[in-house]
C-alpha positions as CSV (number, residue, x, y, z in Angstrom):
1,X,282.8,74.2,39.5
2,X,285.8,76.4,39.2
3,X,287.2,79.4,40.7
4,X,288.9,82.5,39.8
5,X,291.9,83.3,42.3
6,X,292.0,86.8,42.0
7,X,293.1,89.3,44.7
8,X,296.7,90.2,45.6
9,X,299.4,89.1,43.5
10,X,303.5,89.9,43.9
11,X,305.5,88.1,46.1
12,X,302.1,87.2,48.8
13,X,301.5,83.1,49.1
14,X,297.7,83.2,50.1
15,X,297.2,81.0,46.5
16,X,299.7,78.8,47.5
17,X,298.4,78.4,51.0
18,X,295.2,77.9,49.8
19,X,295.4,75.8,46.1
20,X,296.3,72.4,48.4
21,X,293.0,72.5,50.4
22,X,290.6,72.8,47.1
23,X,289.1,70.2,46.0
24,X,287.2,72.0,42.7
25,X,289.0,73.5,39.5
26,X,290.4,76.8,40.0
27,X,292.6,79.2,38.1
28,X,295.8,81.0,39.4
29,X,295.6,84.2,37.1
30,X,300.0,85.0,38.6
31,X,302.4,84.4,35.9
32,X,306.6,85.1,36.2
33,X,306.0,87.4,32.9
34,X,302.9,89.1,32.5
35,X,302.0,90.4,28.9
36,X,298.9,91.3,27.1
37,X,298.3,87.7,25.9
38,X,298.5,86.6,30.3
39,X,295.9,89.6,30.4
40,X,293.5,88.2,27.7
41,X,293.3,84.7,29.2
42,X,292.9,85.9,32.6
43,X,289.7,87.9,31.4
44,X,288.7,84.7,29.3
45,X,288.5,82.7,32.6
46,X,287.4,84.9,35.0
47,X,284.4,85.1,32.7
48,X,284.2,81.6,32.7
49,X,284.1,80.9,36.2
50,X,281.5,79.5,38.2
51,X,283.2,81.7,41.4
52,X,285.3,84.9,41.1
53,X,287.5,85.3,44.6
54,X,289.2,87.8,45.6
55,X,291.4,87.3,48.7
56,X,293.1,90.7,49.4
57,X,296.7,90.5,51.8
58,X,298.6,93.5,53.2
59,X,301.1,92.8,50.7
60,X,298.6,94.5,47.8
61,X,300.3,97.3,45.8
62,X,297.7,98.0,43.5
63,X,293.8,98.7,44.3
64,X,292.3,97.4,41.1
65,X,290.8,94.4,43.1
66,X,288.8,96.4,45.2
67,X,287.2,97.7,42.2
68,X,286.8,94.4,40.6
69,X,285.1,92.9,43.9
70,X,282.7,96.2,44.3
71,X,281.6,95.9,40.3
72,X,281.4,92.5,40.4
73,X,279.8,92.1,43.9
74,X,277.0,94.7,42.1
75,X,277.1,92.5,38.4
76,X,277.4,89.2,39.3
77,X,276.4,88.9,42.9
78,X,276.2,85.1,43.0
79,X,279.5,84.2,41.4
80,X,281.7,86.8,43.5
81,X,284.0,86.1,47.1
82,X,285.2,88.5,49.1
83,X,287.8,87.9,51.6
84,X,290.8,89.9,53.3
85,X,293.6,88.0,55.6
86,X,296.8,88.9,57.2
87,X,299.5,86.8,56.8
88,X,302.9,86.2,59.3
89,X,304.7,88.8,58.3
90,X,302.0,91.4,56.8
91,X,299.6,93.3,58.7
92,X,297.3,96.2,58.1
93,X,296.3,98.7,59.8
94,X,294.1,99.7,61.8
95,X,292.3,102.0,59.0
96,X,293.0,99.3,56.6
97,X,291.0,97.0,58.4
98,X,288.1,99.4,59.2
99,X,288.3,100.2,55.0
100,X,288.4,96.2,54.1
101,X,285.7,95.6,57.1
102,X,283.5,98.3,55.4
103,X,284.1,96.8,51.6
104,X,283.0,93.5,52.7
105,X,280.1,95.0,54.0
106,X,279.0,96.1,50.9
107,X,280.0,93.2,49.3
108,X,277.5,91.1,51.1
109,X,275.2,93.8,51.1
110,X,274.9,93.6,47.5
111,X,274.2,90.1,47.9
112,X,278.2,88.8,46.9
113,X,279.4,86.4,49.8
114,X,282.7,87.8,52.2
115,X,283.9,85.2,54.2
116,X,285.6,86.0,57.7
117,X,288.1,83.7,59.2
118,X,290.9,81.9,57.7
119,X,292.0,80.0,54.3
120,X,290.5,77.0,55.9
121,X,286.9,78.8,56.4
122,X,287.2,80.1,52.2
123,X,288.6,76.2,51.4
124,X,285.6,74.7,53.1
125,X,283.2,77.5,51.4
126,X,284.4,76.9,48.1
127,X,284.6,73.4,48.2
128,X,281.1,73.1,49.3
């Protein structure tokens, strides 16, 4: 099986919190220098994994990977994770959370899987 890290890139360390505790294949789609051909290979093997994940942090500048969990939550139900954290130094707010709270939601209702708990909880999910 392999995985699809997607979710929050820039300077947040979910990936490398989390990469030590899996135990299947997995790839990390954050590069120093990110250029079309980073952006061709990244499509190339998300389609090709067995699991796409997206772990969103507080540290997310961008909300494309909302949209990619919601479409692919609807398209490929079985292959997608869902799953927001707060780190040491990030938090969100309290409308942030009640947003995130109401996305996983509709993740799962759509039949996608969003884990609550801990990088532990999503290691011991994916590894299964």
């Amino acid at each position: 099986m392999k995985v699809f890290l997607g979710g929050t890139c820039g300077s947040s360390t979910w990936r490398n919190k989390l990469i030590p505790l899996l135990t299947v294949q997995f790839f990390n789609p954050v590069v120093p220098n990110w250029t079309p051909e980073c952006q061709a290979i990244e499509e190339k093997e998300k389609d090709e994994a067995d699991i796409r994940l997206y772990v969103l942090t507080p540290e997310t500048s961008s909300t494309y990977s909302i949209a990619e969990v919601v479409d692919d939550s609807n398209k490929l139900p079985s292959k997608t994770v869902f799953m927001f954290i707060e780190t040491e130094d990030f938090f969100f707010s309290k409308h942030e959370k009640t947003a995130l709270t109401k996305i996983g939601e509709m993740v799962k209702a759509n039949g996608a899987t969003w884990i609550v708990g801990g990088l532990d909880d999503l290691a011991a999910h994916l590894n299964s």
